[in-house]
C-alpha positions in Angstrom: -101.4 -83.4 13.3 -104.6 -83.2 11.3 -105.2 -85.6 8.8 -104.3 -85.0 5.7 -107.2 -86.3 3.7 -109.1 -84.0 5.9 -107.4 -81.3 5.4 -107.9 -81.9 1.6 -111.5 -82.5 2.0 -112.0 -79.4 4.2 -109.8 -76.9 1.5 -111.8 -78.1 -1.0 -115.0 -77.3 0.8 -113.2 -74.2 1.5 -112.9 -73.2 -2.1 -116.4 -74.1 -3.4 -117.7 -72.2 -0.7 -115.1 -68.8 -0.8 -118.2 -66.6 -2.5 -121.0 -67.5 -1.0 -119.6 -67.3 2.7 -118.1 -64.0 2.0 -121.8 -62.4 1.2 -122.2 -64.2 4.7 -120.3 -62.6 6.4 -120.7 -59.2 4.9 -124.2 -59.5 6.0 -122.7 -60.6 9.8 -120.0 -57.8 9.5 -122.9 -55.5 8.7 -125.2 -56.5 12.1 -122.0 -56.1 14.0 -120.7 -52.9 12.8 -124.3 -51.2 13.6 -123.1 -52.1 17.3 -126.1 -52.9 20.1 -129.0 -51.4 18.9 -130.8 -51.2 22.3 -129.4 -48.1 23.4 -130.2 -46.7 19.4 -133.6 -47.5 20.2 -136.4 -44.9 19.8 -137.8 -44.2 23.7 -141.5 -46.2 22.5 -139.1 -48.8 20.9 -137.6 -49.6 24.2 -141.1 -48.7 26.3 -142.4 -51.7 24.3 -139.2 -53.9 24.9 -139.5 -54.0 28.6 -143.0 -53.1 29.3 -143.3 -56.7 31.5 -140.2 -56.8 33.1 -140.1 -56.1 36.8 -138.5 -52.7 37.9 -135.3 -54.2 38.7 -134.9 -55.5 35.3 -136.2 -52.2 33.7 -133.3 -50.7 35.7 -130.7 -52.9 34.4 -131.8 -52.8 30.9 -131.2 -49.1 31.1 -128.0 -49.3 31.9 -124.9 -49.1 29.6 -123.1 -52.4 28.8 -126.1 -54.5 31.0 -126.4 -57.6 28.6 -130.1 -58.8 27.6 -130.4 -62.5 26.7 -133.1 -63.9 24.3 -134.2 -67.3 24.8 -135.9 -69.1 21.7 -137.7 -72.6 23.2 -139.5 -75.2 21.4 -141.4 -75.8 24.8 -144.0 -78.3 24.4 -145.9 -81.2 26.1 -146.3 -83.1 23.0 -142.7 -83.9 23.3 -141.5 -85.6 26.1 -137.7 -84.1 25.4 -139.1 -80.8 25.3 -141.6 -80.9 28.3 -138.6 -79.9 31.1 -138.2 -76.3 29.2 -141.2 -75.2 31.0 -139.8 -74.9 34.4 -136.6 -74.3 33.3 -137.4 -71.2 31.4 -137.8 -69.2 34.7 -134.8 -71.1 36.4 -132.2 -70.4 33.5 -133.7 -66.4 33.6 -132.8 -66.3 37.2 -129.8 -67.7 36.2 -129.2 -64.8 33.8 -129.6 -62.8 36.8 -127.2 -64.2 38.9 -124.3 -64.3 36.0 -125.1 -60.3 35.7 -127.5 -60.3 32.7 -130.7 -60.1 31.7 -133.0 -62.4 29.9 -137.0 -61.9 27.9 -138.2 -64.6 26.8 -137.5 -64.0 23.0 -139.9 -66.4 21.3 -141.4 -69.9 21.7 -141.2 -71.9 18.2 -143.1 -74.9 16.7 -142.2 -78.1 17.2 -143.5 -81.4 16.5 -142.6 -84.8 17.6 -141.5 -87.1 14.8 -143.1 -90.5 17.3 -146.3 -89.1 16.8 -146.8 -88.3 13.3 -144.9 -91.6 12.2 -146.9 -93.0 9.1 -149.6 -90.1 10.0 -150.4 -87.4 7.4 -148.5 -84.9 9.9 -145.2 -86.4 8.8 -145.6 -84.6 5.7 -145.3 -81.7 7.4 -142.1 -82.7 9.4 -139.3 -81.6 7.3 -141.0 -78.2 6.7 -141.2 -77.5 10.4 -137.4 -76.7 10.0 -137.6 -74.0 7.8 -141.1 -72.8 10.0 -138.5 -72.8 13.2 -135.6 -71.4 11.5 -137.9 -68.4 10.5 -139.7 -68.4 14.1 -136.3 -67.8 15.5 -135.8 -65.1 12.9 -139.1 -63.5 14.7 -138.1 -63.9 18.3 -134.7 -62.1 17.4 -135.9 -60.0 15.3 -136.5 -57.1 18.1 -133.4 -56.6 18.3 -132.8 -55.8 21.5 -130.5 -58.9 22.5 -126.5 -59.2 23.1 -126.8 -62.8 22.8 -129.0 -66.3 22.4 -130.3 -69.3 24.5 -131.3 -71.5 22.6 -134.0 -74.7 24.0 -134.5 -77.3 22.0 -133.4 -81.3 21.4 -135.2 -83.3 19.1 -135.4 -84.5 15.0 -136.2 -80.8 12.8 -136.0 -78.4 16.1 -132.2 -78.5 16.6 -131.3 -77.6 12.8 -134.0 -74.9 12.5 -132.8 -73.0 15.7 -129.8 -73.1 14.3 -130.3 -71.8 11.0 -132.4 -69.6 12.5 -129.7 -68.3 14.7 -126.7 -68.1 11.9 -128.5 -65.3 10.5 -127.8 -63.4 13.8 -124.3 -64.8 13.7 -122.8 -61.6 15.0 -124.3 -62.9 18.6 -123.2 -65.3 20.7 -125.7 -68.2 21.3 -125.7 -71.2 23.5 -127.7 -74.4 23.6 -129.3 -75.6 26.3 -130.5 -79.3 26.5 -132.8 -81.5 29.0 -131.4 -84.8 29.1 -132.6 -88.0 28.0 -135.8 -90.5 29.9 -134.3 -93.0 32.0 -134.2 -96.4 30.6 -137.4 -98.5 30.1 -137.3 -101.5 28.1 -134.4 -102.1 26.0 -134.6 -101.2 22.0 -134.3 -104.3 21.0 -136.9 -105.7 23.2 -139.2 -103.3 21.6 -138.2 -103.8 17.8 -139.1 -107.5 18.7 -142.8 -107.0 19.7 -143.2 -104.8 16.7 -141.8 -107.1 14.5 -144.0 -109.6 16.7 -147.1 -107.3 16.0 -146.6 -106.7 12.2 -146.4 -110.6 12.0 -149.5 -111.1 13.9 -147.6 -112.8 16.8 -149.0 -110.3 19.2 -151.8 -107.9 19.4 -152.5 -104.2 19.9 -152.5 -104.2 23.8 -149.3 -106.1 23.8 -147.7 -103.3 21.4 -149.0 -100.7 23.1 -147.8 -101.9 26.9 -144.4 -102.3 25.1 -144.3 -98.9 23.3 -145.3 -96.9 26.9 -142.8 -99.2 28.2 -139.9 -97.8 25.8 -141.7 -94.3 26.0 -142.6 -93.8 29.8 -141.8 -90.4 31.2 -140.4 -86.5 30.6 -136.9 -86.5 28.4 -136.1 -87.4 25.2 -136.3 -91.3 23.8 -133.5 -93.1 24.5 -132.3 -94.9 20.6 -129.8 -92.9 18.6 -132.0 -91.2 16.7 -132.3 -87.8 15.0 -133.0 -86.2 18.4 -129.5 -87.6 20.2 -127.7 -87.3 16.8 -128.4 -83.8 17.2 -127.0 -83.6 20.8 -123.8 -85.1 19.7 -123.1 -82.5 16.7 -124.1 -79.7 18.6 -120.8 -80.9 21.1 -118.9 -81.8 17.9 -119.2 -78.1 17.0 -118.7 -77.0 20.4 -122.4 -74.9 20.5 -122.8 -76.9 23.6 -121.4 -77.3 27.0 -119.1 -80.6 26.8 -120.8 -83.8 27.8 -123.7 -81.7 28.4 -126.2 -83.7 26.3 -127.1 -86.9 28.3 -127.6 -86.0 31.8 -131.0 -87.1 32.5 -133.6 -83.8 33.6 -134.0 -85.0 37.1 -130.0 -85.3 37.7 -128.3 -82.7 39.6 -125.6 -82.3 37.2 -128.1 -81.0 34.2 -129.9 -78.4 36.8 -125.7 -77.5 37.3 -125.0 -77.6 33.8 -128.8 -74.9 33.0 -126.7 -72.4 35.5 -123.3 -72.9 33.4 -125.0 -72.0 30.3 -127.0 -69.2 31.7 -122.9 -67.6 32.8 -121.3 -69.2 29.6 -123.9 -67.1 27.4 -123.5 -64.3 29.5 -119.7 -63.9 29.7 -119.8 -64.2 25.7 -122.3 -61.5 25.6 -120.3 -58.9 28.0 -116.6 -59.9 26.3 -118.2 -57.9 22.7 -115.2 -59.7 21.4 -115.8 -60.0 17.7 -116.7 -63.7 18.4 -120.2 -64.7 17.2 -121.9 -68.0 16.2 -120.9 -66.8 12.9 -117.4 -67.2 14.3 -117.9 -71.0 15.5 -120.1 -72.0 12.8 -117.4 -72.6 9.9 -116.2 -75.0 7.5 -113.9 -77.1 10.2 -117.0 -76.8 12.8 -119.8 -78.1 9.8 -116.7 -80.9 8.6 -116.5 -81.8 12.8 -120.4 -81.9 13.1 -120.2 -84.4 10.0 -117.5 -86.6 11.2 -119.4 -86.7 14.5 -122.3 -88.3 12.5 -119.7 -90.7 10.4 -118.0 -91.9 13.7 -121.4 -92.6 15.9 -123.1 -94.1 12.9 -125.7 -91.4 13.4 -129.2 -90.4 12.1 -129.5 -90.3 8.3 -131.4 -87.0 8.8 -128.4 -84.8 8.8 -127.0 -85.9 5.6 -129.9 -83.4 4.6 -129.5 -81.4 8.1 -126.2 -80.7 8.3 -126.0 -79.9 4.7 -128.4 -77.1 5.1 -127.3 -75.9 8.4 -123.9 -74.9 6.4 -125.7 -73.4 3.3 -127.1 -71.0 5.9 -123.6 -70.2 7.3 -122.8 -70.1 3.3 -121.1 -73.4 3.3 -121.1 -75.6 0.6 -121.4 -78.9 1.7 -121.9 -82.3 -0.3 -122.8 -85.5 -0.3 -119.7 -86.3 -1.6 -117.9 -84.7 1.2 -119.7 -86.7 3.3 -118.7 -90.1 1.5 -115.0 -89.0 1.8 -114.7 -88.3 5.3 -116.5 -91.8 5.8 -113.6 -93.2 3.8 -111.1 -91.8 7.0 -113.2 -92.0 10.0 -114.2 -95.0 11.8 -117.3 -96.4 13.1 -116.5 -95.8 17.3 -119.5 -95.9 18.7 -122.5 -98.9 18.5 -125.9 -97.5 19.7 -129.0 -98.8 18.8 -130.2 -99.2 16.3 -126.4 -100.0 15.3 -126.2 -101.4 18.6 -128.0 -102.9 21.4 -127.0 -100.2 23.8 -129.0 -97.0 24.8 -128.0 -93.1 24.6 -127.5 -93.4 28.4 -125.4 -96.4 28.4 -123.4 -94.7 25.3 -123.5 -92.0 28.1 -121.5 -93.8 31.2 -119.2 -95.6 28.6 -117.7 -92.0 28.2 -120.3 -90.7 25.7 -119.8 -88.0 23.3 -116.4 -86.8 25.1 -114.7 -89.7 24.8 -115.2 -89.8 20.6 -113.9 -86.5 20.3 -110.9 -87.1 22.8 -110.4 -90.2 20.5 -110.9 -88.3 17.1 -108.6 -85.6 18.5 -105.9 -87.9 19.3 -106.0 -89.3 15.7 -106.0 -86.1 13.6 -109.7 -86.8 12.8 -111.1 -83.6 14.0 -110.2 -80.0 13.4 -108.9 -78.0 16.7 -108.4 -74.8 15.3 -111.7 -73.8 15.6 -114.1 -71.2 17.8 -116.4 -72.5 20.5 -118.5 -71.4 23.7 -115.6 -72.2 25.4 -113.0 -70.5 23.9 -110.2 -71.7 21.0 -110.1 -75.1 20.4 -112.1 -78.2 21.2 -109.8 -80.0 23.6 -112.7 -78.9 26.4 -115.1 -81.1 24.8 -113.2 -84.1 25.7 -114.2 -83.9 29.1 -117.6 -84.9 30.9 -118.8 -83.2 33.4 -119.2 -83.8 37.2 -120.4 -82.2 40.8 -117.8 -82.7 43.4 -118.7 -81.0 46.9 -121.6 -80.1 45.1 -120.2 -77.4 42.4 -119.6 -78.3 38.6 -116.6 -79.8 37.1 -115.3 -81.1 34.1 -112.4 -84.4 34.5 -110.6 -85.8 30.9 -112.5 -88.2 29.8 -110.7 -91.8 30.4 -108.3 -93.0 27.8 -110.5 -96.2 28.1 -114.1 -97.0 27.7 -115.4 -98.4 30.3 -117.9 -100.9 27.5 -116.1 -101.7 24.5 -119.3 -103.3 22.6 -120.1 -99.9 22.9 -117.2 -97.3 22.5 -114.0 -98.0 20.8 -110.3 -96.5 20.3 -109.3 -95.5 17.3 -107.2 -98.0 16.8 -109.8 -100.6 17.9 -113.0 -99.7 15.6 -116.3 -101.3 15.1 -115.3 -100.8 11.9 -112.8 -99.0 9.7 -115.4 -96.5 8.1 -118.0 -94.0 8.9 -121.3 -95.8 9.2 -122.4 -94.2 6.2 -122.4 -94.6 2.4 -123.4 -92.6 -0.5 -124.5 -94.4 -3.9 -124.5 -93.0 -7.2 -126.1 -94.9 -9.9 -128.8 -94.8 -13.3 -131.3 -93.6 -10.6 -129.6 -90.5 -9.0 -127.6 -90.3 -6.1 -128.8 -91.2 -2.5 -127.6 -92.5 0.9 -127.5 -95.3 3.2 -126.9 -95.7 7.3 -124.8 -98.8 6.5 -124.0 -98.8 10.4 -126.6 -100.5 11.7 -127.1 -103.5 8.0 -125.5 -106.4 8.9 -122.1 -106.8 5.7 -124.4 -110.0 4.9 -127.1 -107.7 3.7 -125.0 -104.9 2.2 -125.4 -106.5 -1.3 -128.7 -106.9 -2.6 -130.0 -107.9 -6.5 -133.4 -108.6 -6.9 -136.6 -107.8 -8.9 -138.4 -104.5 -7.7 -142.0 -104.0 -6.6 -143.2 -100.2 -7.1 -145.2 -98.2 -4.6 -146.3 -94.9 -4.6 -147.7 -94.8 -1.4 -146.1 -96.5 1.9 -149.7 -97.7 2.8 -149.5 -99.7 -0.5 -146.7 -101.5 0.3 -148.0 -102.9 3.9 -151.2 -103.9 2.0 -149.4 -106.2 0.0 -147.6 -107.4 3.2 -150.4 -107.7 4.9 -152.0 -109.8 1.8 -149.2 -112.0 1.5 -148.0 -110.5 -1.3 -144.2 -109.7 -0.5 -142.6 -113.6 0.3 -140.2 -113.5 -1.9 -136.9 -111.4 -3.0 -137.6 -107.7 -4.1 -136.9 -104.4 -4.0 -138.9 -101.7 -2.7 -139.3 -98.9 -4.9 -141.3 -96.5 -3.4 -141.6 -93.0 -5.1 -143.2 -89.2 -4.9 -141.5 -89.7 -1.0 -139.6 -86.4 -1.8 -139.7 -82.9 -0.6 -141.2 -81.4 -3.3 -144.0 -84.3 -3.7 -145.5 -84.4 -0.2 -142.7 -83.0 2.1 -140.2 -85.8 2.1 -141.9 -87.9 5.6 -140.2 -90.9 7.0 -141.3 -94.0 6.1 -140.4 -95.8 9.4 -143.6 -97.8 10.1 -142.4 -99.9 6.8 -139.4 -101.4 9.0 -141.0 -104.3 10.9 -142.7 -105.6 8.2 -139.4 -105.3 5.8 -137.9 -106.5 8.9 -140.0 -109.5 9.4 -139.1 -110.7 5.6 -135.6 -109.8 5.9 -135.9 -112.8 9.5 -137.3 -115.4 6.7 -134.1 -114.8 4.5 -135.4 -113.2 2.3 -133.5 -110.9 0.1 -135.5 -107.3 0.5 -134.6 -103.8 0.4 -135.7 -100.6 -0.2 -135.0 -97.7 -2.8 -137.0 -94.4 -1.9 -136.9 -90.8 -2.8 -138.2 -90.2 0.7 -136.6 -90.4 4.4 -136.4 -92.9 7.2 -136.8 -92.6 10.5 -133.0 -92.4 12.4 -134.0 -94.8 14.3 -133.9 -97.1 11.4 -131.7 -99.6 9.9 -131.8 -103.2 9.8 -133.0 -102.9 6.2 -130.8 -102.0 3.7 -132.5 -98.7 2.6 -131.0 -96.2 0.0 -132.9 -92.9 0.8 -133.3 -89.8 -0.6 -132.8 -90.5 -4.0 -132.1 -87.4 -5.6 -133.1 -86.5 -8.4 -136.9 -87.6 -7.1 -139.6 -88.2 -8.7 -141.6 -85.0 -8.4 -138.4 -83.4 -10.0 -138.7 -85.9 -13.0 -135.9 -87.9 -11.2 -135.3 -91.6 -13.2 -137.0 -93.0 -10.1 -140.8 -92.2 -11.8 -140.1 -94.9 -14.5 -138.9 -97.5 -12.9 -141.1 -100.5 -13.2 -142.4 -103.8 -11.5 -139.6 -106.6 -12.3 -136.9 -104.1 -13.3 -133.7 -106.0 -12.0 -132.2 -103.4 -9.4 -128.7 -104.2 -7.9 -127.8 -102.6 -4.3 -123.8 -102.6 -3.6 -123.2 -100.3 0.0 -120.1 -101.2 0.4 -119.4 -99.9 -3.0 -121.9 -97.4 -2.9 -123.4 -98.6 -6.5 -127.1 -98.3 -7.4 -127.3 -99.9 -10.6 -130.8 -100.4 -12.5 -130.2 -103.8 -14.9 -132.6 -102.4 -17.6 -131.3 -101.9 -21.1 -130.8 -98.2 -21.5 -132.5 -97.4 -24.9 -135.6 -99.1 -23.1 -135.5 -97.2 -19.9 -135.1 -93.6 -21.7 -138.4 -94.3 -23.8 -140.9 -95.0 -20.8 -143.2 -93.0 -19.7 -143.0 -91.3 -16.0 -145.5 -91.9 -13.4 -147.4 -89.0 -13.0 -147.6 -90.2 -9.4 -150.6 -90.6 -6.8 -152.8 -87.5 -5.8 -152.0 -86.5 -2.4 -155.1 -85.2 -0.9 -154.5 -81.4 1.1 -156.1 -82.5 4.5 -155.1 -81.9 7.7 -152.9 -78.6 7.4 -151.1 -80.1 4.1 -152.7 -77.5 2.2 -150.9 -74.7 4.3 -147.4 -76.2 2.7 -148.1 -76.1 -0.8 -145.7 -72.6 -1.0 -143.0 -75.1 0.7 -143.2 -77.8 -1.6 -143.1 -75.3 -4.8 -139.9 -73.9 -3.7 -137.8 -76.6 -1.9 -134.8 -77.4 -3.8 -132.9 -81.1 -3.7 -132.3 -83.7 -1.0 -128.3 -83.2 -1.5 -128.4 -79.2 -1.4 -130.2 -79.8 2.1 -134.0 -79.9 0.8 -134.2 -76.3 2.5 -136.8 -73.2 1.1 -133.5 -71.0 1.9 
């Protein structure tokens, strides 16, 4: 029996959202009631379509009923999760071949890796990328020629943008395909200690380095519960992905198994013409399942923004308050750094994404009643799959975990709420990943110390300058200021004071990374800055008062005062290095809560 807090949550989502999911799925009914459009093509329409195909695929495609399959990848080199698409793409088309289809290669779309524009002016141009891949994917299937969608891509922005990018051809069905995680290197703690070491001048560059291509050594994608495997996880939670699909490592027999499964799951969607779309499996119980995955995994911070804007394409309504109400009902089952010491693959042969949804199941935590690749319900997700005499299968996941410090029963939580918290205060509202903050450090009052610039603040680290309790305010972070980046790099060094007992925390209108924290950060204070959010006149010394377990962000500054100051006009951010190309971004985006999305 579901829940019946959830329940009240998800009708109320329901409600707010009845108008603007109707246009939806006029616009879906619309696609679908034109029927396939290849054989309505003109004959230079469909020349052009399969000009470089070989002759036995130009003869298929001209056959009634054949299904053609786009695939959309985010192929790259420049990110390790991403490099296995490049020999897969011809393996997964063969695929295609073998489950009776056909498949082009739709369209390739950006995608940038997050570990390498950390703290760089490139990060300004992360969240963005989202909206660039969503409309990329727009492009690739916009030829429409296609019965249904592969879909390549892992990591932080590329996930949600396919995504979006896909809901507006929500009268297809669509599959995602993954590539596994790197094996193991060094632990994550083992590497948060040398670059705490580092940013307190224990140890030099060549020791950080060796450590960071330690952590980061080979194809796959990094190994800390991060954006990149928070996204793995939700795609299961809404069933857009084959069950336990997400953490088989590329060189394991089981994922080059699991690439032909897709290839026959897309397929047999694609020939059913069943009335069953991604607009039929992206709904409000999939988006609510997507966002208790999050709560009960203590997931990246990113998809408070993510998921919120993956629904508002699928025109859901989705809030930050929702989110704060489910965390009220769903507990914290799952410790993976940095909420943990564990790694994605050893959250992976505890029982893994499967087991929390067996769990949440069980409970009345998640809704069943919903669409998936695999048919009605989400029972199917509950189990991990396996070879055995060498062809796929999928066996119930155990009604134990086989590591309880890092996967829990319902009845046995790390702890009794979502690992994360939403704060309302004189300042706006915001967010917290309270998973991974120590209770001890949940409560924070202390003077704050104002930056405009995350370089700023390590300055005055780096000059001594920051021994003492504060908190760090540091504004024009948001979307419409510079693009929102993480401010990541500033965790050792918060970190570092944080180890001396200090009292330190930070207050931001920007993001951190997912991989972050330790440090009791409230994020994407909303309204920000840029927006003339309250945040632009706050001053050095204002008493600010952090409560996460209450969710209360409280500025200790007599009111009358407060309301006459005058707003920072905030720094000049140069247009350098492709920033420029982003200004059209910026001018539109709307708030952090509604999803910081140009749509």
């Amino acid at each position: 029996m579901t829940h019946p807090k959830l329940v009240e949550i998800t009708e109320r989502v329901r409600a707010r959202s009845e108008k603007s999911r109707a246009a939806y799925m006029a616009r879906i009914e619309a696609m679908r009631a034109a029927g396939p459009a290849r054989p309505h093509l003109s004959c230079g329409n469909l020349a052009h379509a399969i000009a470089a195909c070989s002759e036995a695929e130009k003869a298929k495609l001209l056959k009634d009923g054949m299904v053609n399959i786009g695939i959309v990848s985010a192929y790259n080199d420049m990110l390790s999760a991403h490099q296995p698409y490049h020999a897969k793409l011809d393996e997964v088309k063969e695929a295609v071949i073998q489950a009776g289809g056909v498949a082009q290669m739709a369209g390739g779309v950006p995608a940038m890796c997050d570990g390498v524009t950390q703290g760089q002016p490139g990060m300004e141009m992360s969240l963005f990328s989202r909206e660039v891949i969503a409309m990329a994917t727009g492009i690739a299937m916009s030829h429409n020629v296609f019965d249904g969608g592969l879909l390549f891509g892992i990591c932080d922005k590329i996930v949600p943008g396919l995504l979006i990018g896909a809901i507006a051809f929500g009268h297809l069905p669509f599959v995602f395909v993954p590539a596994g995680p790197m094996p193991t290197g060094i632990s994550n703690s083992e590497k948060a200690k040398v670059r705490q070491q580092y940013a307190a001048g224990e140890v030099g560059r060549d020791a950080l380095l060796q450590s960071e291509s330690r952590a980061y050594h080979s194809p796959g994608t990094c190994t800390f519960y991060g954006t990149a495997n928070s996204n793995q996880m939700m795609l299961e939670m809404m069933g857009l992905q084959l069950p336990g699909s997400s953490f088989f490592a590329p060189n394991d027999p089981v994922r080059a198994a699991l690439d032909t499964a897709a290839a026959d799951r897309v397929v047999k969607l694609s020939e059913a013409k069943s009335g069953i779309g991604l607009a039929e499996m992206v709904t409000v119980e999939s988006v609510i399942n997507g966002a208790i995955g999050l709560l009960a995994t203590g997931g990246s911070t990113n998809h408070t923004l993510h998921i919120v804007a993956i629904a508002a394409a699928a025109g859901i309504e989705l809030t930050w308050q929702d989110f704060a109400d489910l965390s009220a009902i769903i507990p914290l089952l799952a410790r993976v750094y940095p909420n943990g010491t564990a790694d994605v693959n050893a959250f992976h042969e505890a029982g893994g994404t499967p087991f929390v949804i067996k769990e949440l199941l069980s409970a009345g935590l998640l809704h069943d009643d919903v669409e998936t690749i695999m048919g009605h319900g989400l029972k199917a997700f509950g189990e991990m799959p396996a070879l055995a005499d060498g062809k796929l299968t999928w066996r119930l996941s155990p009604d134990e975990p086989t590591d309880e410090m890092i996967l829990r029963k319902v009845g046995n939580p790390f702890q009794s709420n979502g690992g994360l918290a939403v704060f309302h205060g004189q300042l706006g509202e915001a967010v917290m990943k309270i998973s991974a903050v120590k209770p001890e450090h949940r409560y924070v009052e202390a003077p704050a110390i104002v930056f405009e610039d995350q370089d700023d603040l390590l300055k005055a680290y780096k000059a001594g300058e920051l021994e003492k309790d504060f908190i760090a305010v540091i504004r024009f972070q948001g979307p419409k200021a510079n693009g929102m980046p993480e401010l990541h790099k500033l965790t050792p060094s918060l970190g570092v004071l944080q180890d001396k007992g200090f009292k330190v925390a930070l207050v931001t209108d920007g993001r951190m990374s997912g991989a972050s924290g330790k440090v009791p950060s409230v994020i994407h204070v909303t309204p920000e800055a840029a927006n003339g959010g309250p945040i632009a006149r706050v001053q050095n010394g204002d008493l600010i008062r952090i409560d996460a377990d209450n969710g209360e962000l409280t500025l200790l500054v007599d009111e009358k005062e407060f309301a006459g100051r005058t707003a920072s006009t905030g720094p000049n951010n140069p247009e350098t290095f492709g920033r420029n190309l982003f200004a059209g971004m910026r001018a539109l985006v709307g708030d952090a809560a509604k999803g910081a999305s140009v749509f």
